[in-house]
C-alpha positions as CSV (number, residue, x, y, z in Angstrom):
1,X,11.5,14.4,14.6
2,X,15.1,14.6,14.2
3,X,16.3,14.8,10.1
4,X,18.0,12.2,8.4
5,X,20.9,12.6,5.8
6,X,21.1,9.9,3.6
7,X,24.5,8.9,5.2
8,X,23.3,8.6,8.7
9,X,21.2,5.1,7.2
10,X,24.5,3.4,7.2
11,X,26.2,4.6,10.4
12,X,23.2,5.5,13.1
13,X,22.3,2.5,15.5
14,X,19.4,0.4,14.2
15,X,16.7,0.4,16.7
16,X,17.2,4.8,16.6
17,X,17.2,4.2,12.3
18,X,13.7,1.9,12.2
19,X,11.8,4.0,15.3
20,X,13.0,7.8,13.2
21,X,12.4,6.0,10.2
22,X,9.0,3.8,11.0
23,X,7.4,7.0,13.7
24,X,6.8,9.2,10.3
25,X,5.8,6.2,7.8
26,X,3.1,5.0,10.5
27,X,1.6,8.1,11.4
28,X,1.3,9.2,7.6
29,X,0.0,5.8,6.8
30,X,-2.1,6.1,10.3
31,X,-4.2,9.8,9.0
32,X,-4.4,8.3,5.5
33,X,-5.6,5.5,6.7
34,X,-8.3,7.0,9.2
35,X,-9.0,9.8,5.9
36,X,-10.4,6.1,4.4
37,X,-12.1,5.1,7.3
38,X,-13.6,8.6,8.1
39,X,-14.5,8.8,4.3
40,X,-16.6,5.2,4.6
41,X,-17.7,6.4,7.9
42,X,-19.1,9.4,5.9
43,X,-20.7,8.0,2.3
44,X,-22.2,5.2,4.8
45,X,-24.1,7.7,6.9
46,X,-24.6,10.4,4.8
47,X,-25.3,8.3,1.6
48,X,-26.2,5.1,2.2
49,X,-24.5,1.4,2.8
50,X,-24.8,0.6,-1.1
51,X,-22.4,3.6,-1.7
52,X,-20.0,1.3,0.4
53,X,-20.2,-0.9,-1.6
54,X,-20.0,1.1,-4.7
55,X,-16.2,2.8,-3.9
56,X,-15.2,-1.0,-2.9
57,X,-15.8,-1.7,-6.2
58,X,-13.8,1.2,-7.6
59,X,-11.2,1.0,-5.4
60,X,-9.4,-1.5,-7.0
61,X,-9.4,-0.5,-10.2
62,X,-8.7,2.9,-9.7
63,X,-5.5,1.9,-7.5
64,X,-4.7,-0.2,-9.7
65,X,-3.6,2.3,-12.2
66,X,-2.5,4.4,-9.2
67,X,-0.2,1.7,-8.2
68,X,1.9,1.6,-11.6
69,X,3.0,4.9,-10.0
70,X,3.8,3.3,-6.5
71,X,5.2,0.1,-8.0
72,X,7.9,2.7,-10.4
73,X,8.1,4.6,-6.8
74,X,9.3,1.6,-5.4
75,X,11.4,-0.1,-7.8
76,X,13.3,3.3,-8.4
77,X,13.7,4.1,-4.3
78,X,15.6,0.7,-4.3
79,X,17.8,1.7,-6.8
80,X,18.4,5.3,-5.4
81,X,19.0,4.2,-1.9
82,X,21.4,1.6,-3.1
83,X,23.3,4.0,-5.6
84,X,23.1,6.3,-2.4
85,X,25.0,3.7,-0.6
86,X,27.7,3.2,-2.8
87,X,28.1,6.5,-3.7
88,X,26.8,6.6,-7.2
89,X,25.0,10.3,-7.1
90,X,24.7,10.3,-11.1
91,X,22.5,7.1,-11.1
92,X,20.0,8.3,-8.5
93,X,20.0,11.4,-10.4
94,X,18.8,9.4,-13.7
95,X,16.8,6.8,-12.3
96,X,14.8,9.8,-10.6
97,X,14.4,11.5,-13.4
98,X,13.6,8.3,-15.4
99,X,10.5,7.6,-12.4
100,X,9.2,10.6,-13.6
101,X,8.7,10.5,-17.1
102,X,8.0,6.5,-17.4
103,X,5.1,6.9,-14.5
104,X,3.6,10.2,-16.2
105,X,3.5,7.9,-20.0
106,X,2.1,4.6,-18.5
107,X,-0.5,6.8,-16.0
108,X,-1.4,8.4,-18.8
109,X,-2.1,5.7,-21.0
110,X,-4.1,3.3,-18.0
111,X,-6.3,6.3,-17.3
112,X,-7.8,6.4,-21.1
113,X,-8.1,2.5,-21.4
114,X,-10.0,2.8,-17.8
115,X,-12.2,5.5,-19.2
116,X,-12.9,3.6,-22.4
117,X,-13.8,0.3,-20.9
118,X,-15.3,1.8,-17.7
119,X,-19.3,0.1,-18.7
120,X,-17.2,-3.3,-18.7
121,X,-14.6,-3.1,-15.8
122,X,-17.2,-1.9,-13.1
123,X,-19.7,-4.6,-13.4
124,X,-16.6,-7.0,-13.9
125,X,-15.5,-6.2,-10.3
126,X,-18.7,-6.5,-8.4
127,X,-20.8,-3.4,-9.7
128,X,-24.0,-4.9,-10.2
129,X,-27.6,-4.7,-9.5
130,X,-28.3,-1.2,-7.2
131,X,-24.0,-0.7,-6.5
132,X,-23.9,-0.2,-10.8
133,X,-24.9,3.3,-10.9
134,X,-23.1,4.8,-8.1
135,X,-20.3,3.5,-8.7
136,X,-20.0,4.5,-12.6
137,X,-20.4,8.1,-11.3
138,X,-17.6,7.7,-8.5
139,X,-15.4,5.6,-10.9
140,X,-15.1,8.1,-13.8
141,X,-14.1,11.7,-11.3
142,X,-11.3,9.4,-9.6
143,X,-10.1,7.8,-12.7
144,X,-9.2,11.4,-13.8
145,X,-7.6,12.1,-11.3
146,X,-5.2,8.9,-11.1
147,X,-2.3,10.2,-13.2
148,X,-1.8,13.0,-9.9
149,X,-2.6,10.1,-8.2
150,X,0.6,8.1,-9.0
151,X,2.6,10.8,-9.3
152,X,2.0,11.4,-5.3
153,X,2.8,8.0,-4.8
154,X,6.1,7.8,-6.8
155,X,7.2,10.8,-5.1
156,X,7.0,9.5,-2.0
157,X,8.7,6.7,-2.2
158,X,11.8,8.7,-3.5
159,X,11.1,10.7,-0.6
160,X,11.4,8.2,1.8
161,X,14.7,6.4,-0.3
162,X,16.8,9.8,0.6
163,X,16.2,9.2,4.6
164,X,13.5,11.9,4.7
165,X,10.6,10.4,6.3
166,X,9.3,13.4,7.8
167,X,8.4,15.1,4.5
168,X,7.2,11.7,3.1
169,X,4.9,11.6,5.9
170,X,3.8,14.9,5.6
171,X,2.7,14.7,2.1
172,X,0.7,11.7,2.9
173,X,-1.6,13.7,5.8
174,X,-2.1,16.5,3.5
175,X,-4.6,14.7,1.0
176,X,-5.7,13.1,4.3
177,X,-7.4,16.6,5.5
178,X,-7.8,18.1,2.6
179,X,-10.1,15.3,2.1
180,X,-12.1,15.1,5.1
181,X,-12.4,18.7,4.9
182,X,-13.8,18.5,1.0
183,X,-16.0,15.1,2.0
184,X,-18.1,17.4,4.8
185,X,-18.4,20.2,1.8
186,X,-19.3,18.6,-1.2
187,X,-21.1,15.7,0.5
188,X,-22.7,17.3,3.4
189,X,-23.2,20.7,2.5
190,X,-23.5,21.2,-1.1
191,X,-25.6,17.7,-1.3
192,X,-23.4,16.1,-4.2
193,X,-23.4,12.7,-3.1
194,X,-21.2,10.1,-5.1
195,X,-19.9,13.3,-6.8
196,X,-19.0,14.9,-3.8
197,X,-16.9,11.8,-2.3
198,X,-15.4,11.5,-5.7
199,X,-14.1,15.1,-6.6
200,X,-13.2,14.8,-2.9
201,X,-10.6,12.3,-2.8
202,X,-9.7,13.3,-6.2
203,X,-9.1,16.8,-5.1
204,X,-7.1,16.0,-2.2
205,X,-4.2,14.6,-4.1
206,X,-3.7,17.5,-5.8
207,X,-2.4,19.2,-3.0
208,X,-0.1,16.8,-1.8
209,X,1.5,16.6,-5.7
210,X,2.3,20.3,-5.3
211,X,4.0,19.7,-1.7
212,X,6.2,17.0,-3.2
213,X,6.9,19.4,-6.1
214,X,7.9,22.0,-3.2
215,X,10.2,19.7,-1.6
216,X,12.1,18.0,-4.9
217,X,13.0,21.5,-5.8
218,X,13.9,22.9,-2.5
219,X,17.3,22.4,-0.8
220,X,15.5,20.1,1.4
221,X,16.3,16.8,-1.2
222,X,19.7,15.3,-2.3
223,X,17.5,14.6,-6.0
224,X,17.7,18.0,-8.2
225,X,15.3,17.0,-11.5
226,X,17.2,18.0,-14.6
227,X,15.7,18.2,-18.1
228,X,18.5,15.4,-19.6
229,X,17.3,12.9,-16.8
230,X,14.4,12.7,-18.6
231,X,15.4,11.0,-20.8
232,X,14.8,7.0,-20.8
233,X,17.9,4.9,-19.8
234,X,16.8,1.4,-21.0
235,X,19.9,-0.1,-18.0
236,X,18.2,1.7,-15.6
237,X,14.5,1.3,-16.7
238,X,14.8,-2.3,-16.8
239,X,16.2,-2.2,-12.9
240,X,13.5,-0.1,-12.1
241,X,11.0,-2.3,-13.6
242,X,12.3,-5.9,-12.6
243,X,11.9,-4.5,-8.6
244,X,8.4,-2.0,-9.3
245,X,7.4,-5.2,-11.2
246,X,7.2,-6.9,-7.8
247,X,5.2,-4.0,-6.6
248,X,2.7,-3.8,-9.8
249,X,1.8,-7.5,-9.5
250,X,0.8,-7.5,-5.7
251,X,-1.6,-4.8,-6.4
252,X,-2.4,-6.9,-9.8
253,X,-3.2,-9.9,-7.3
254,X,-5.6,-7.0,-5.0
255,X,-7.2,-6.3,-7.7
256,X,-8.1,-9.9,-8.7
257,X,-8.7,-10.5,-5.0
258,X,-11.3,-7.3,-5.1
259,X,-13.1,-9.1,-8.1
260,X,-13.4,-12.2,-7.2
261,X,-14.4,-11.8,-3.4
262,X,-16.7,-9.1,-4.7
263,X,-18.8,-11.5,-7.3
264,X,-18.0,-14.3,-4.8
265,X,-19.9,-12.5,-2.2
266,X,-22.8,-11.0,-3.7
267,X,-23.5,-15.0,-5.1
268,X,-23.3,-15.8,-1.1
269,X,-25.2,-12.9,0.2
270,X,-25.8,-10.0,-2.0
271,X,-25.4,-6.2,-1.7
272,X,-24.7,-6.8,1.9
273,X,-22.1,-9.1,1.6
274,X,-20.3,-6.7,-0.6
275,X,-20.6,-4.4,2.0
276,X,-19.2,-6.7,4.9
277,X,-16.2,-7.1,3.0
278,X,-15.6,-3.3,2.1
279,X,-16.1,-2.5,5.9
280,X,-13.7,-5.6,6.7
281,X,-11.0,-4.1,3.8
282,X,-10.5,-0.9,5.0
283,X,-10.1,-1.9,8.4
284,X,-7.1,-4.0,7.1
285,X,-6.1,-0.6,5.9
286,X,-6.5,0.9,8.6
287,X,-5.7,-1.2,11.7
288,X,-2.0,-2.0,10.1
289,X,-0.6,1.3,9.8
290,X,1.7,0.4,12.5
291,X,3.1,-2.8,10.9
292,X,3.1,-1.5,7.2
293,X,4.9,1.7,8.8
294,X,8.1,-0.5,10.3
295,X,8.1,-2.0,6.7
296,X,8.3,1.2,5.0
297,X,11.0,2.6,7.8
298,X,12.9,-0.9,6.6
299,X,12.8,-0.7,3.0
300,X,16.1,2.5,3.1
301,X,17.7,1.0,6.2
302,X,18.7,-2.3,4.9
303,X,18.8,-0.8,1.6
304,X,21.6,1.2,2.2
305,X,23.6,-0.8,4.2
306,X,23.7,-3.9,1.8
307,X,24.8,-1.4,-0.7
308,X,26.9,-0.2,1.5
309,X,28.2,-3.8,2.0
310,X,27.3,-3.3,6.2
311,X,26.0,-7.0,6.5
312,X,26.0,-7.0,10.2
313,X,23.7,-4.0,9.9
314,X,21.7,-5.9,7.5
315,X,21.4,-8.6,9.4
316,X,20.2,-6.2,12.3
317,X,17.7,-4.6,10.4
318,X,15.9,-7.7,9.7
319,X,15.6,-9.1,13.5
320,X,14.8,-5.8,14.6
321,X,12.1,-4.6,12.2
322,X,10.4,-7.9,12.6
323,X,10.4,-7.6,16.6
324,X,8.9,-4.3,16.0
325,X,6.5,-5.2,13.4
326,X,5.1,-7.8,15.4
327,X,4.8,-6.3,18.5
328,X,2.5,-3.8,16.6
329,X,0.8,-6.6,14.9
330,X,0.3,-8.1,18.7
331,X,-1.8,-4.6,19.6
332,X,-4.1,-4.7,16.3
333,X,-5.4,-8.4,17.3
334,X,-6.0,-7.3,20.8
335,X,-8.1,-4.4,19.3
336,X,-10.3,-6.2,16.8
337,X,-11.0,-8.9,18.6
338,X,-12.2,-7.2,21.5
339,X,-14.0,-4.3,19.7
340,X,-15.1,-5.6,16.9
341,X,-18.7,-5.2,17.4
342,X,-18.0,-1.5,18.2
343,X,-16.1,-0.8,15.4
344,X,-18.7,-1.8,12.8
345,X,-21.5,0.2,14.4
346,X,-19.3,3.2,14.0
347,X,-19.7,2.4,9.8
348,X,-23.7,1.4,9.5
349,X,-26.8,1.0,11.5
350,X,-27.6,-1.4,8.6
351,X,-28.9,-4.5,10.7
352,X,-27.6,-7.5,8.1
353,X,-24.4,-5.9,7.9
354,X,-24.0,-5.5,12.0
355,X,-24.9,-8.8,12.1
356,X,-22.3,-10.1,10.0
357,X,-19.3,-8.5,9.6
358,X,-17.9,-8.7,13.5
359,X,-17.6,-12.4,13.1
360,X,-16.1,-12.2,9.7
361,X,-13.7,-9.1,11.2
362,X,-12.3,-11.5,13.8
363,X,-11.7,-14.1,11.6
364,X,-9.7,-12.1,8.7
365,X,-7.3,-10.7,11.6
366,X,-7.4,-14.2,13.2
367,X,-3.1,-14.7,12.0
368,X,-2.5,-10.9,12.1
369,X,0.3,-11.8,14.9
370,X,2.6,-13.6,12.7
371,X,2.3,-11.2,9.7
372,X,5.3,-9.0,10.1
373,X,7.9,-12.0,9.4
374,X,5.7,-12.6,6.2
375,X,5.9,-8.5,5.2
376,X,9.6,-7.5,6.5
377,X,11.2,-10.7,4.7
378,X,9.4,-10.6,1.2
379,X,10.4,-6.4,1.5
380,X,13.9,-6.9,2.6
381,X,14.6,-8.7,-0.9
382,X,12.7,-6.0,-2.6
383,X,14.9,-3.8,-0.5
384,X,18.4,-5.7,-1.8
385,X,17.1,-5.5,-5.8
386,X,16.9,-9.4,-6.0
387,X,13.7,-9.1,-7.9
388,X,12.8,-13.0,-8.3
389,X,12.2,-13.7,-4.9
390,X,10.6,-10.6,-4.3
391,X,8.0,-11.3,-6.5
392,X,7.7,-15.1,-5.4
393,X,7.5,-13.8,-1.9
394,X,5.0,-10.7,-2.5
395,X,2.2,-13.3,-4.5
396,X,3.1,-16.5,-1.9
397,X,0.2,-15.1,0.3
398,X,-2.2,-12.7,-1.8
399,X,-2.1,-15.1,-5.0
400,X,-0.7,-18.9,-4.3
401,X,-2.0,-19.4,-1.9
402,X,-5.2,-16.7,-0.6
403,X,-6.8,-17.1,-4.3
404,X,-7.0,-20.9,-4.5
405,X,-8.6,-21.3,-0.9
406,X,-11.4,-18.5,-1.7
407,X,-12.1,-20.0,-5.1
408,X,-12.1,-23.6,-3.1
409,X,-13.6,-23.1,0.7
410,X,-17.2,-20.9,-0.2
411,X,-18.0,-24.1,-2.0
412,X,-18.0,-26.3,1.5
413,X,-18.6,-23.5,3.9
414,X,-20.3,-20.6,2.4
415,X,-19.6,-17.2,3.3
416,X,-17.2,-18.6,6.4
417,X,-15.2,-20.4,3.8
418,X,-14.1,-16.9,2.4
419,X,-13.5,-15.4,6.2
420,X,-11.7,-18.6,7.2
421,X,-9.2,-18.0,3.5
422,X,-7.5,-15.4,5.1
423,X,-6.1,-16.4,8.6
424,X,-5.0,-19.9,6.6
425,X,-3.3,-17.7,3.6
426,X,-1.3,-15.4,6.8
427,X,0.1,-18.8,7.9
428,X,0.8,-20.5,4.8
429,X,2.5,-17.4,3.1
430,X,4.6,-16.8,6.6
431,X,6.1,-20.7,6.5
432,X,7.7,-20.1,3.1
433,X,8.9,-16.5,3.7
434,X,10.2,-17.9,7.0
435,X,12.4,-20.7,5.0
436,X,13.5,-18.3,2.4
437,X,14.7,-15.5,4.5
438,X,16.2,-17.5,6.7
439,X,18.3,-19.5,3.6
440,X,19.4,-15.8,2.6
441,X,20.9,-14.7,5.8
442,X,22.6,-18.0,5.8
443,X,23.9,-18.0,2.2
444,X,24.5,-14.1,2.3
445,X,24.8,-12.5,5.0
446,X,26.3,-14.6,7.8
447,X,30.4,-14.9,8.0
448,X,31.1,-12.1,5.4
449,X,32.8,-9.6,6.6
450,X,31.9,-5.8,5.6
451,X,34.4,-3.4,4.2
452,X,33.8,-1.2,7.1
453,X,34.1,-4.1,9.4
């Protein structure tokens, strides 16, 4: 894979910028993706379907925290990439430096809250009856280890913001096999169970922190940390945080999705409800790599070129990324619809759960198709630094309008009404990004000419 200067994001054609840029986000989301579904695949078969259901119930909360890391990531990659653009070194100097400290004193402070109110937030988010105890013992190990966590994720996203996707996708497969590697030890051979899974995952993130490390003080990035960039700049804190802000309250909204389809389903069904949807979830992870990768190649592209002032090229990024996005999104529906069945006996020969969860598969991934307008429009005004409709646009189809129809539809339909929420939320959500992005490229991008023009 050919490398990227930062400079080439406003110059090289389009369709070469979002395949050099989307190849490497896809295939590191792709191994961490199958390091999550391997890792189910595992503490199902080697454990038991209640662990399933267990690190479901972690998962949010631990990410959570994680994601105040991912959310700074973000926010502070859209202000590099623009300062990059218009040539302002000094300010992606300080807001990288700024990333640092801010994520390592909120990280910090999330993990000993977590730790302190763990007895409370586990059974809050679905942990009850036999899941309770084995998820207490996963929950604490990769609690710890959130901090590193974060850090990875932050990293990466500044990674990515330079036009270096190749390294960013490289530290994303490292904790991928360091983890498989460390699930077969600790799980299979030394017999640690929960313990092992956790220490695991928890484990693997080390390694990819010391990569980034490795590679932010290597010629290989444009970003040299220095000691007075430390230091917080309240101007650029409060970019950061307007744009991460838009990040942190999507995963806000995943985690209030995680608890209340978790207590919603084991009212409906139980322990193997729970399950169902923990199988379901991290195929969502999984089978979207593709489309979530083209979103990620976007995010520097248009980026840079609207700080750059390049609207045409703007304007080009968008049409393109969502012509690849849902081509991609075309393949996964093919997949689960006609495998579905398969792909669940691959997690559990637990007969309640095979029975359920193809149907209920088929159904969340029923709107996958139109996704990528929904994904590319809400990220290119992420992208831009207009923080407002960012955020409007990131909650539209997680919160306004996914939460009301699960807290609504189970009440008619039962267990259907929660599978049936999603395809209707996909829709919904993709109507209003459709009218909003396509006011914006009216408003703002259409008959101004660029500077380079």
């Amino acid at each position: 894979m050919a490398k990227i200067n930062a400079d080439e994001l406003g110059t090289a054609p389009i369709s070469q910028l979002l395949i050099r840029q989307s190849v490497p986000a896809s295939i590191g989301i792709l191994v961490m993706s199958i390091n999550i579904l391997v890792d189910t695949i595992f503490v199902g078969n080697w454990i038991g379907s209640i662990a399933i259901a267990a690190i479901n119930v972690v998962l949010p909360i631990s990410f959570f925290i994680a994601a105040l890391g991912m959310a700074i990531g973000i926010g502070g990659a859209s202000v590099i990439s623009r300062a990059l653009g218009a040539n302002l070194k000094e300010k992606a100097l300080k807001t990288f430096g700024n990333q640092i400290s801010i994520t390592l004193l909120i990280t910090l402070s999330a993990m000993t809250v977590g730790l302190i109110f763990m007895n409370t937030l586990i059974p809050a988010f679905g942990g009850k009856g036999d899941i309770f105890e084995p998820a207490k013992i996963y929950y604490r190990i990769v609690v710890i280890g959130v901090p590193i966590l974060a850090l990875t994720m932050m990293g990466n996203s500044v990674i990515r913001a330079e036009g270096k996707p190749k390294f960013s996708m490289i530290a994303m497969i490292i904790p991928s096999i360091a983890n498989l590697i460390l699930d077969y030890v600790f799980i299979n051979i030394f017999d640690w169970g929960m313990m092992g899974a956790a220490w695991a995952t928890t484990s693997s993130y080390v390694f990819s922190l010391i990569y980034i490390i490795y590679f932010f003080m290597s010629r290989k990035s444009e970003l040299k940390l220095r000691f007075q960039d430390l230091g917080f700049d309240a101007k650029i804190l409060r970019e950061i945080a307007s744009l991460g802000f838009v990040t942190m309250a999507r995963q806000a909204v995943v985690s209030l999705i995680y608890l209340i389809l978790n207590n919603v389903l084991f009212k409906l069904g139980g322990e193997g409800s729970v399950t169902v949807y923990a199988i379901i979830s991290r195929m969502l992870m999984f089978a979207l790599f593709p489309v979530l990768g083209v979103t990620q190649g976007f995010l520097p592209i248009a980026g840079y070129n609207y700080g750059a002032q390049k609207n045409e090229r703007v304007r080009e990024s968008i049409n393109k990324a969502i012509l690849f996005a849902a081509i991609m999104a075309l393949l996964v529906f093919g997949l689960i619809m006609f495998f579905a069945t398969e792909i669940v006996s691959a997690f559990t020969q637990d007969p309640e759960v095979l029975s359920k969860t193809p149907s209920a598969m088929r159904w969340v991934f029923a709107a996958i198709p139109i996704i990528a307008l929904q994904l590319i429009g809400s990220a290119y005004f992420q992208a831009i630094g207009k923080a407002k409709p960012a955020f409007f646009l990131t909650l539209t189809r997680q919160g306004f309008c996914f939460i009301p129809l699960i807290l609504i539809l189970p009440r008619f339909y039962g267990e259907l009404g929660v599978w049936i929420s999603f395809p209707l939320a996909d829709v919904l959500s993709t109507i209003i990004t459709g009218f909003f992005l396509n006011r914006e490229i009216k408003n703002n991008l259409l008959n101004k000419k660029s500077p380079a023009n």
